[in-house]
N, C-alpha and C positions, 0 to 999 in steps of 0.2 A: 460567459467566460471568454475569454482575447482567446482569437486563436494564435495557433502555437506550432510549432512544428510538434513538441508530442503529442499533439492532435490528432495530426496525420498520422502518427506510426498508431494510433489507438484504433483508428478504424481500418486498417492495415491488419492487424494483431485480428481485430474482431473479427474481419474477415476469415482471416484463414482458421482462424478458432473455430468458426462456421464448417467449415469444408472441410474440414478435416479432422481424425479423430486426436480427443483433446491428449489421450496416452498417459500412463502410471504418474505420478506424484512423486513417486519416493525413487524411481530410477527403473531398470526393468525386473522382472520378477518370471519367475519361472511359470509354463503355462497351470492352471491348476486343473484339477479335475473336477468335471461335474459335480454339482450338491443332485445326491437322491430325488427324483422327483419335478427335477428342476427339465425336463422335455418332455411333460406330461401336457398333452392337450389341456385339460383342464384349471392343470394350475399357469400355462402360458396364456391362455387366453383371461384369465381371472388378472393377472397382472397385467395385460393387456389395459383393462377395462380399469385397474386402479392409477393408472399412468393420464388414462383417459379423465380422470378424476369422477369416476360412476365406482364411489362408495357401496354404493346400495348393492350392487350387482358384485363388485370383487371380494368383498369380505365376507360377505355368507359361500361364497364362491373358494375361499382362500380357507376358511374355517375348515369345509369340508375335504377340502384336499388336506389339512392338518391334522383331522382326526382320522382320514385313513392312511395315515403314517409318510405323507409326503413329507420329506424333510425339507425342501426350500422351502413348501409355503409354511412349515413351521417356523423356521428361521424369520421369514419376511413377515408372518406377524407379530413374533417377540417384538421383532426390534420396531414395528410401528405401534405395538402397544407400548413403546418404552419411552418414543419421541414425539412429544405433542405437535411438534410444528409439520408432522408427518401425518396428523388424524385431522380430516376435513368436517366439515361441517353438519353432514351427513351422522358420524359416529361421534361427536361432541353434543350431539343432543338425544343420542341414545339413553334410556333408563338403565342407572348402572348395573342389574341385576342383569340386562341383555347384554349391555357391553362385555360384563366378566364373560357370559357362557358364550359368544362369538370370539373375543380374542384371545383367552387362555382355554390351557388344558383342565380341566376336571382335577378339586383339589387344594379344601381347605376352604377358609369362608371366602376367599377374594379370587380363587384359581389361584392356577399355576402359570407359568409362564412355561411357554412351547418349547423354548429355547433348552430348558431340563430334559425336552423327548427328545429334544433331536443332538441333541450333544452323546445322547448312548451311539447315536452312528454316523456321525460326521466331528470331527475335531474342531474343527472352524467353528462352529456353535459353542465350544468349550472356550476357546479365545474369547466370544462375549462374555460367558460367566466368568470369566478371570478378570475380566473388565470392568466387570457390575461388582467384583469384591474389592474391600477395601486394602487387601492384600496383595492385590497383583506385581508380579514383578516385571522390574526392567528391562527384562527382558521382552516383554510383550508386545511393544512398539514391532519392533523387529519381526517377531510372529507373525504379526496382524497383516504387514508387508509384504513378505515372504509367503504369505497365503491368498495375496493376491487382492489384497484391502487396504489402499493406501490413506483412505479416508481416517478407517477404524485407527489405524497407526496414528495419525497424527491426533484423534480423542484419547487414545492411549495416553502418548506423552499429556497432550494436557492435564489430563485425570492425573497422571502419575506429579506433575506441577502441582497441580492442587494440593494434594495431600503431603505438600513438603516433601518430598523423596527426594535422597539426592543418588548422582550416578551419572548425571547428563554428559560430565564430559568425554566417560569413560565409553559415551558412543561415537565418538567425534570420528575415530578410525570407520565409523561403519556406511561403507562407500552409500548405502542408500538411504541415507538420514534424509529427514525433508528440510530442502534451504529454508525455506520458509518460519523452521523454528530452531534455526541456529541459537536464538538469544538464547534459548535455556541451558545450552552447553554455555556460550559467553559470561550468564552472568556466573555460574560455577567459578570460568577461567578468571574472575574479576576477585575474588579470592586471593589468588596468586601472581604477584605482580611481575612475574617471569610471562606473563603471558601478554599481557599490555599490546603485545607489537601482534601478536596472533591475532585477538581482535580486532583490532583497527584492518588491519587486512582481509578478515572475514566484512568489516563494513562496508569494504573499499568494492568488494564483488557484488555487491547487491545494488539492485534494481534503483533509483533516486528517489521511488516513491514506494518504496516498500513501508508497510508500517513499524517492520522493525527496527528502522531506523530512530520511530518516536520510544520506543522503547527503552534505545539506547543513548538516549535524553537529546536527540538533532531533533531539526526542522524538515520537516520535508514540502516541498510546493504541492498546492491544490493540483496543479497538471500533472506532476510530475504521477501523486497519487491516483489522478484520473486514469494518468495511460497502466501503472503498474494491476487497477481494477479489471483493466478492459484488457490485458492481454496475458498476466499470471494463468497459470494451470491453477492453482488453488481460489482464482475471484470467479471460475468461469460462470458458477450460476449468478453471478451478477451480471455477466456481459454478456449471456443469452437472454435474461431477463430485459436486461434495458434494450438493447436490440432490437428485439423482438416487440416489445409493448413501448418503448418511450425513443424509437431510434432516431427521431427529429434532433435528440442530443443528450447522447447515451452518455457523454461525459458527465451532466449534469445529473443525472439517474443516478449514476455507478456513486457518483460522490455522496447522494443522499441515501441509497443504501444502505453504503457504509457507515453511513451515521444512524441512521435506523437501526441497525442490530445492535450498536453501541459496545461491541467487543469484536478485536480479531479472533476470538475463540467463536462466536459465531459462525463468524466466517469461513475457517477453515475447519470448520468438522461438518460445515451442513454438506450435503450432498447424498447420490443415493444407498436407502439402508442399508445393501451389502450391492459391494462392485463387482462379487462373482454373480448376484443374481440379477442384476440389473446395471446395465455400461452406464458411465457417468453423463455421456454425453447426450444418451439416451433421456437420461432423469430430465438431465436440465433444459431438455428441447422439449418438454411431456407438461402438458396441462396440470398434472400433481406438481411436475416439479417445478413449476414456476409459483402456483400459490400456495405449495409447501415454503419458501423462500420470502414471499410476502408476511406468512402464517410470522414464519421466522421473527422478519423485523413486526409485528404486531406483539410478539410475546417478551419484545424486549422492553418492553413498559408497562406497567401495570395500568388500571382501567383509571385512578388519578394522574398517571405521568401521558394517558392517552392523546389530550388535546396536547399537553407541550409538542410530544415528540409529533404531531402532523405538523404543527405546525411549524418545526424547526424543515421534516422534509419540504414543505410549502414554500418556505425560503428560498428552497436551494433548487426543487424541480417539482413545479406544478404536477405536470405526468404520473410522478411515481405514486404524487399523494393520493392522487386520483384512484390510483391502482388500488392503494393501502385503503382507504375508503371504503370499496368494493370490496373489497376481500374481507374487511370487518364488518360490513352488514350484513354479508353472506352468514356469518355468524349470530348472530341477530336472533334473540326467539322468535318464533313465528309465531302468528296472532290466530287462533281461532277462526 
């Protein structure tokens, strides 16, 4: 890639992304309280050890602080029994009848999900099952927020996207909306041709290489998209990732990532299972959460689209494919 002056500001941005905490998504948010559980030796050090990426050791570790009624590590295993690109290599080749009785509660032929236990004493557990139904209201984005989960907020809105629901714009007043997915209120205003001149000035404030720009049917440059990778709050686990494992030229990285997951819904809901029980920045500097993120673009093609999609990252950055490689043999049965 030419260099560029937004080049410079990209390892600039990376840097202090580095050094400093990356901070809320959605704007700031009141401090939250403890989840139950969540300063217990056992279940600190059991997360410890899954951050470390020792499967083996945190989830039997995690199990049992679940079933004696610790509410975070019940929390923190719904939600990794619920997102594949979050279960390693380790617990993907478990026999399903060990997997049930390590990651749910007791309960029916498949278990139950932990997330039922701990929702009777913590509310925040309630927000996912309002998540997981196909009913949730629009109101939840905002919840999820205001609970001190800016992640969860921004799968909110998408889920709520998905299922056609409409309402986007009637959040437009709520100072902590995430920039990031303005289009959903935009395409609503695109309805109403009074509003014409409010979009274009919602475009005018964004980044040059924001994706929502392709959305909103522009161009945007390969640099431009480079530098918006490497220094968003919402790309960060991409610009820890490249950084850290490809930083010879993370711009190249950042850009095949992005193509590797093959949706900014990807992109902006990965990050860790709950930000009250584990800081973002934490996740994305952690051996889980770097080839939680690999896992990620690996699940974005199925086992026929597998060779394309290397080969499209091989294109663009040697390094990363290298990465993607590793990470998928690590999956790999193992031979007798």
């Amino acid at each position: 890639m030419p260099e560029h002056g937004g080049g410079m500001r990209c390892w600039a941005r990376v840097l202090a992304l580095c050094a400093v905490l990356l901070g809320p998504m959605l704007g700031p948010a009141p401090a939250a309280a403890e989840i139950a559980g969540q300063r217990a030796s056992g279940y600190q050090d059991a997360v410890a050890q899954w951050l470390a990426d020792d499967e083996a050791a945190a989830l039997p570790a995690l199990a049992r602080e679940a079933e004696g009624g610790n509410v975070a590590a019940q929390i923190l295993l719904a939600l990794i029994d619920r997102t594949p690109s979050l279960q390693g290599p380790w617990l993907s080749r478990l026999p399903r009848d060990d997997r049930v009785a390590l990651m749910r509660a007791p309960g029916g032929m498949s278990g139950r999900s932990w997330m039922h236990e701990a929702a009777a004493r913590e509310d925040l557990a309630g927000l996912w099952l309002s998540l997981w139904d196909v009913g949730s209201p629009m109101s939840l984005p905002r919840a999820f927020a205001e609970a001190g989960e800016p992640r969860a907020a921004r799968e909110a809105l998408f889920a709520l996207s998905v299922r056609e629901r409409r309402g986007f714009a009637e959040l437009a007043g709520w100072e902590g909306y995430p920039s990031s997915l303005q289009y959903l209120i935009w395409r609503e205003w695109e309805d109403a041709s009074d509003r014409d001149g409010d979009i274009a000035a919602g475009i005018d404030t964004l980044h040059p290489g924001d994706p929502q720009r392709l959305r909103m049917g522009l161009e945007v440059a390969r640099e431009d998209l480079a530098d918006w990778l490497l220094s968003a709050p919402e790309a960060a686990g991409i610009a820890v990732l490249c950084t850290a494992r490809c930083g010879g030229d993370a711009e190249a990285c950042a850009l095949a990532a992005h193509g590797a997951l093959a949706s900014d819904r990807a992109l902006l809901v990965f990050g860790p299972p709950s930000e009250r029980l584990i800081e973002a920045e934490v996740f994305y500097d952690s051996p889980r959460g770097q080839t939680a993120l690999l896992r990620r673009m690996l699940l974005a093609a199925d086992a026929r689209g597998r060779r394309a999609q290397m080969a499209q990252v091989e294109a663009v950055d040697g390094c990363l494919a290298e990465e993607l490689r590793a990470e998928a043999q690590r999956y790999m049965p193992k031979r007798d």
